[in-house]
C-alpha positions as a Python dict, from the first residue, in 0.01 Angstrom:
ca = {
    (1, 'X'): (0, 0, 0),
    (2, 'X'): (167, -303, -94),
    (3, 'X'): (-74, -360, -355),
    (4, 'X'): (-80, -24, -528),
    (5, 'X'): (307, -60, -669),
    (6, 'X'): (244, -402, -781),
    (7, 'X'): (-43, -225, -1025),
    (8, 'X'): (199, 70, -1165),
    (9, 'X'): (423, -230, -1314),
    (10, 'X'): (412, -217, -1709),
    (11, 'X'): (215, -606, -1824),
    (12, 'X'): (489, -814, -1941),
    (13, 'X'): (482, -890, -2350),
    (14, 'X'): (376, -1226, -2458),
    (15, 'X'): (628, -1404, -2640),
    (16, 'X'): (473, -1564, -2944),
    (17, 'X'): (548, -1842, -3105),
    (18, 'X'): (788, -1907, -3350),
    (19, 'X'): (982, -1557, -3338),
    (20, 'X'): (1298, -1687, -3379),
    (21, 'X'): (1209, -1919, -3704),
    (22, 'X'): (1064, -1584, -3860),
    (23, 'X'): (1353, -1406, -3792),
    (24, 'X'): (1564, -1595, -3954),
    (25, 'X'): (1334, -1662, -4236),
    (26, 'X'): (1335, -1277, -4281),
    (27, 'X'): (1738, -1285, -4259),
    (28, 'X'): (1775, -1512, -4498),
    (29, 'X'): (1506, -1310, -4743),
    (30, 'X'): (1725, -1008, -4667),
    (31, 'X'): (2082, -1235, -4814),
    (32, 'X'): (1933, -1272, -5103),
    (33, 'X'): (1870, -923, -5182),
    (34, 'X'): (2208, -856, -5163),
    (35, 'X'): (2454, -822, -5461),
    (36, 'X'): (2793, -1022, -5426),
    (37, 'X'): (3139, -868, -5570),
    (38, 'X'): (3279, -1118, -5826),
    (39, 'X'): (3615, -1242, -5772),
    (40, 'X'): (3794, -966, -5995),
    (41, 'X'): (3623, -680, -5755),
    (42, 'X'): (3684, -880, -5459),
    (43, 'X'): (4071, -902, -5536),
    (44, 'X'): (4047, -536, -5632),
    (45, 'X'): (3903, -423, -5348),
    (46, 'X'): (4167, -634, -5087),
    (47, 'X'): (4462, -511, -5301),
    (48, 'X'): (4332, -89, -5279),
    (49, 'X'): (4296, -175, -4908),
    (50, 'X'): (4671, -332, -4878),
    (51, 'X'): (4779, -47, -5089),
    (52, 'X'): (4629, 205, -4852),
    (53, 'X'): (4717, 51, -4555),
    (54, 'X'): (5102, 48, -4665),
    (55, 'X'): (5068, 425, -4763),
    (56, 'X'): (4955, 488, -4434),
    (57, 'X'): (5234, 323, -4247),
    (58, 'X'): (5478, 480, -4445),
    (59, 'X'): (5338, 814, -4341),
    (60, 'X'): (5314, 740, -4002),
    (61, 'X'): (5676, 597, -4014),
    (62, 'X'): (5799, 892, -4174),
    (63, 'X'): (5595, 1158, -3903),
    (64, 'X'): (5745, 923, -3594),
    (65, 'X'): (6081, 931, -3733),
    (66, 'X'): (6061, 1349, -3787),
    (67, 'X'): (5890, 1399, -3462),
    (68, 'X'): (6175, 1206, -3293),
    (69, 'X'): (6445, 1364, -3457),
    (70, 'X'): (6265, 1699, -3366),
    (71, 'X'): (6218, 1579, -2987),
    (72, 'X'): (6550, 1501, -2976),
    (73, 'X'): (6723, 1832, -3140),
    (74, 'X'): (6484, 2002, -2855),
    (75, 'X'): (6598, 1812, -2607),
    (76, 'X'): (7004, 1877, -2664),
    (77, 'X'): (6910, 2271, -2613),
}
């Protein structure tokens, strides 16, 4: 009995050799593939994301402050 669920266990993988330095080898292939901004997109792209996030909180201020000026005209009824 004992000996029929050790045999239903899946065979553990062999680890091979030298994995992890072709991993990285294939990470480091994969870098160079990839296609930098320059430093005039980069600073475009931070300054639309400032911009947007600013928007945003001005919305959000702007809902908060009518929502609590709402709550509170509710709550003198």
């Amino acid at each position: 009995m004992a000996n029929d669920k050790q045999s239903n266990k899946p065979a553990k993988k062999e680890k091979k050799p030298g994995r992890g330095r072709q991993f990285f080898k294939e990470v480091m292939g994969e870098l160079k593939k990839l296609s930098w901004p320059t430093k005039r997109e980069l600073v475009s792209y931070t300054l639309t994301v400032i911009g947007f996030i600013a928007l945003m909180a001005v919305i959000i201020y702007a809902l908060d402050l009518a929502f609590s000026e709402g709550l509170g005209l509710l709550a003198k009824l």
